[in-house]
N, C-alpha and C positions, 0 to 999 in steps of 0.2 A: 504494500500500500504506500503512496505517495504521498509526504508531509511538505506541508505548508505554513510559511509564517500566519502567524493566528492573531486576532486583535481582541480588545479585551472585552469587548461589548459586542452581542451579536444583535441583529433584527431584523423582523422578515416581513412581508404584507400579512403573516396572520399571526406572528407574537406582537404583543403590545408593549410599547416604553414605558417605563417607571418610573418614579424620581426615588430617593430616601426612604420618602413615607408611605409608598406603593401604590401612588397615585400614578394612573394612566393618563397620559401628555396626548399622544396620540398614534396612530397608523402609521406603519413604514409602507408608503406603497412601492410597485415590483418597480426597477426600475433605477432606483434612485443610485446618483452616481456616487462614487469614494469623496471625501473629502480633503484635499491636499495628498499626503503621501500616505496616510491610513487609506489600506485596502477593502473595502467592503465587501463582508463574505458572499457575498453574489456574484461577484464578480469572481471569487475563487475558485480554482475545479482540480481537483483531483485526479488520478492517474485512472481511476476506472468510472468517472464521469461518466461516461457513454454507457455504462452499464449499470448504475445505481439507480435503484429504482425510485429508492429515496432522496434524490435530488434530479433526477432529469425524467419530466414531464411523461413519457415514452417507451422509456425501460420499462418492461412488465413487472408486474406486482410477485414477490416470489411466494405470497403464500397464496395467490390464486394458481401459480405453476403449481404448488406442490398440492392443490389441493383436488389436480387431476390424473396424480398421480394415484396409481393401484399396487404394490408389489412390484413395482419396477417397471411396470406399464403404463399410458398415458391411459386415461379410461373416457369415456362419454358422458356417464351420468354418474349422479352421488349416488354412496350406498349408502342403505338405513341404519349405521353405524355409530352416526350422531345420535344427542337427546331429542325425539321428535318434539318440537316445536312447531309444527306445523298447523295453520290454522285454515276453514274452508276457506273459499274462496269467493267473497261477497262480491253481488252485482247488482247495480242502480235499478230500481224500479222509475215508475211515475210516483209513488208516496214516498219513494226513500230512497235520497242519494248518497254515494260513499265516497269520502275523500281522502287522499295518502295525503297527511301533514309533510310528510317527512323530504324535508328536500337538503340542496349540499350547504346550505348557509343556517338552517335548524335541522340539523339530521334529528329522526326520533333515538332519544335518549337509549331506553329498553334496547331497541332491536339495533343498532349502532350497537352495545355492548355484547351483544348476542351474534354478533354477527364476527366483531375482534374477537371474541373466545372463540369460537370460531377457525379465523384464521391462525389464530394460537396454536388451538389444537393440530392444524395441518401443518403448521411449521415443527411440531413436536413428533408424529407421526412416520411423515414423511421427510426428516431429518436427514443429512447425507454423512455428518459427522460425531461422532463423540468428544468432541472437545472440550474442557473443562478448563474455568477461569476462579480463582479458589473464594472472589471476593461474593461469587453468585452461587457457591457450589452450598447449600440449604444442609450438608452433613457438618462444614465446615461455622455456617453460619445458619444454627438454626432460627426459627422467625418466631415457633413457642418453645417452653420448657418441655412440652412430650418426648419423649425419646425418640427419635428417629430410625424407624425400620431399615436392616441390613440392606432389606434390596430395594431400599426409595430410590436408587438410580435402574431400576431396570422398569417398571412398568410403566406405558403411556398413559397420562391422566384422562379421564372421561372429559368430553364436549362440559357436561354439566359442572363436573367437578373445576373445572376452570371459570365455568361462566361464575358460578358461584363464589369466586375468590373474587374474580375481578369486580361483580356486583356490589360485593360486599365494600371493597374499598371507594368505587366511588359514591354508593350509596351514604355512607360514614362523612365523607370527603364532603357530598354536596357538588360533586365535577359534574361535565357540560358531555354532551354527545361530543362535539364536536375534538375534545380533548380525549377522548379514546381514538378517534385517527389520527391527533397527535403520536399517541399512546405507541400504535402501531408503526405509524412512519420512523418511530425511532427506535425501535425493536428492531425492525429489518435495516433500520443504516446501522447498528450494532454489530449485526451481520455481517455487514458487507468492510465495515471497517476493523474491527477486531477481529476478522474469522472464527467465529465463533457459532454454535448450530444451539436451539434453544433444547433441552432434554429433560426427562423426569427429573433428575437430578436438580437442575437449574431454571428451572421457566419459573418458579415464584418468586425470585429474587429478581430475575430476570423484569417478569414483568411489572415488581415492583419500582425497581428502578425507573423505567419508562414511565409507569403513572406520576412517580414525585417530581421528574424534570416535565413534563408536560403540562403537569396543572400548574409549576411558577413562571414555566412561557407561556400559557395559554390565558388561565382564566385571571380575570381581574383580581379577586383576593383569592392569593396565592394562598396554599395551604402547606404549613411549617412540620417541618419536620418530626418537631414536638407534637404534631395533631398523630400522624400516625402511628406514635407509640401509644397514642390513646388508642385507635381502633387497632392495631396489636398487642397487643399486654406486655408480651414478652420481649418484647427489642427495645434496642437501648439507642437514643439519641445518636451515639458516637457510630455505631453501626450504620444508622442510616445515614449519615454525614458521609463518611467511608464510601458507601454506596453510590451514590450520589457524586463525590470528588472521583471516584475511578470510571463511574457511567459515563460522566463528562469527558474524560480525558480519552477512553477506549470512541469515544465519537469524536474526537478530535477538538472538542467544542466547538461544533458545526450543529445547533440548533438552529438551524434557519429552513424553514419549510415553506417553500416556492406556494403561490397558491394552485396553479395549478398539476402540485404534486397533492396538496390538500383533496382536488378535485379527482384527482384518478382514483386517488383511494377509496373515497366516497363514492365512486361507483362499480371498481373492484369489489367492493365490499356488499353494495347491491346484486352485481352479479354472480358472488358466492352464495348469497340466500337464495337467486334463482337456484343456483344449481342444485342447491340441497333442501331446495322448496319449503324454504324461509320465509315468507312472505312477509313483509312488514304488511300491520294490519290496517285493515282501511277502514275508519272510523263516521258515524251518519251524519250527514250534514244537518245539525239544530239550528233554530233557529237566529241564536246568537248568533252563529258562527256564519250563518249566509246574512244576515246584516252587516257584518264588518266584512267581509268579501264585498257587500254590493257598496259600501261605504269607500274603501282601497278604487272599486274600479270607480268610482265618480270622483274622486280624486284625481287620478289617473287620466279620466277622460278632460278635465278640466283643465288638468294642466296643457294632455295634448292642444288642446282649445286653444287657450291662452299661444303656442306657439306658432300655433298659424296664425291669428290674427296678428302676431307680431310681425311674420314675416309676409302678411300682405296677399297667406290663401284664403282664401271662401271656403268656409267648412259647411261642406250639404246637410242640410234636417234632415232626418229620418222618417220616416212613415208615421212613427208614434207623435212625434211633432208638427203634423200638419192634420189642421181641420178644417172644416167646412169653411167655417166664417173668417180662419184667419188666411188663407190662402185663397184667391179668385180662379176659377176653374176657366179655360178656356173652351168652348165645343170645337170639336173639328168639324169644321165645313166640307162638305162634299159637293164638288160640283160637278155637274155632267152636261 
């Protein structure tokens, strides 16, 4: 892997600046150029740029590669191997229509999380290496006081039993959907930068790490180290600290997440619930919810409005806007 000079602040169009007191300043949008002889990490690229999935737009997502893998075969469809999660399949009447909330700017929270354990799970599975890093190895550094079974490095964990960890911590946490595709995008540049494969042995430590650097580039009130020793009992501050200064440094401290790397994954992640008919679910449209829809598009249409009349188009009535008394009807004359 290829190292580069590093600066000490990183920022991306979807982590937000901070002062002191963790106030957020504002937006780094994509684009913006270095500033005298500081480099901006955007501008930096790495020796396997072209193939990091986690930084260039294009690269395939690796836990959608591995998550068509079968025994060493590439396969067509999911097997029922997963925790069914599967829900029917709802379609709009005339008294009830169904709507998917869930888009790449508010992904739904739930199935967003269900959907990274998920990809978890395919990355633990379908694994290529056993490689062991001793700050994430869970024998080394257990997360409770239970004694740790001989062969915790040999068995792959269930779909569930993973959803269930990762639930739990943001649930505790109060984290955002959108911060578990953080969560993810930095698990696979972990990958790609440490060589490292995620394994029974490792993927909770693993994936705890990616949750704590993700909610303090992501969400507006960051959540302290100190908080998850409250929702783990058993670890200790200096641990997670530890975790955390080696997370950062095996990523090179390259937290910068392109938006449209934000956006692959969000539908990488869509397209892994197709395939193992996932469905995020579609919810009926109440009344609330189609007034503030029909409130958005008149909004919307207003504004459109307002820009034509600015720039001098005639914006045609519609049908619903023309009546009898307010428009004069011409007859057509026929002559012969």
């Amino acid at each position: 892997m290829g190292n580069w000079t590093s600066c000490c602040s990183y920022t991306s169009p979807l982590s937000r600046r901070k002062d002191a007191n963790g106030t957020v300043n504002e937006f780094i949008q994509e684009g913006e150029e270095s500033v005298g002889n500081l480099q901006h990490i955007s501008e930096r690229e790495h020796d396997d740029w072209n193939t990091d999935p986690s930084v260039h737009p294009k690269v395939a997502t690796i836990f959608l590669e591995r998550s068509k893998v079968e025994n060493g075969l590439t396969r067509k469809q999911s097997q029922s191997q997963i925790v069914d999660f599967r829900s029917l399949k709802k379609s709009s009447s005339c008294s009830t229509i169904y709507l998917d909330d869930s888009t790449v700017s508010q992904p739904n929270l739930k199935n967003t999380v269900k959907c990274v354990a998920l990809a978890i799970y395919y990355h633990i599975k379908n694994r290529t290496s056993e490689r062991q890093i001793e700050i994430f190895d869970e024998k080394l550094h257990p997360l409770t006081r239970d004694r740790v079974p001989d062969n915790y490095d040999v068995h792959s964990p269930e779909h569930r039993h993973i959803y269930k960890f990762v639930r739990t911590l943001f649930n505790a946490a109060q984290l955002t959907a959108e911060c578990a595709i953080i969560t993810l995008v930095y698990l696979e540049r972990l990958l790609t930068y440490a060589e490292v494969d995620i394994t029974p042995a490792n993927w909770k430590r693993i994936v705890l790490g990616a949750i704590l650097l993700s909610s303090k580039v992501w969400d507006d009130q960051a959540v302290w180290n100190v908080d998850y020793c409250q929702i783990l009992k058993d670890i200790t501050v200096e641990d997670m600290n530890e975790l955390e200064r080696q997370f950062l440094e095996m990523l090179q401290f390259n937290i910068n997440v392109p938006s449209s790397v934000y956006a692959k994954y969000y539908f990488d992640l869509r397209s892994l619930a197709e395939d193992n008919e996932m469905t995020f679910p579609a919810e009926p449209l109440s009344k609330e919810r189609a007034k503030k829809l029909e409130a958005m598009s008149r909004v919307f249409e207003d504004k459109i409005t307002a820009e034509f009349l600015k720039n001098g188009i005639k914006k045609w009535s519609s049908l619903d806007n023309v009546s009898s008394t307010s428009v004069a009807r011409k007859s057509v004359a026929i002559l012969s």
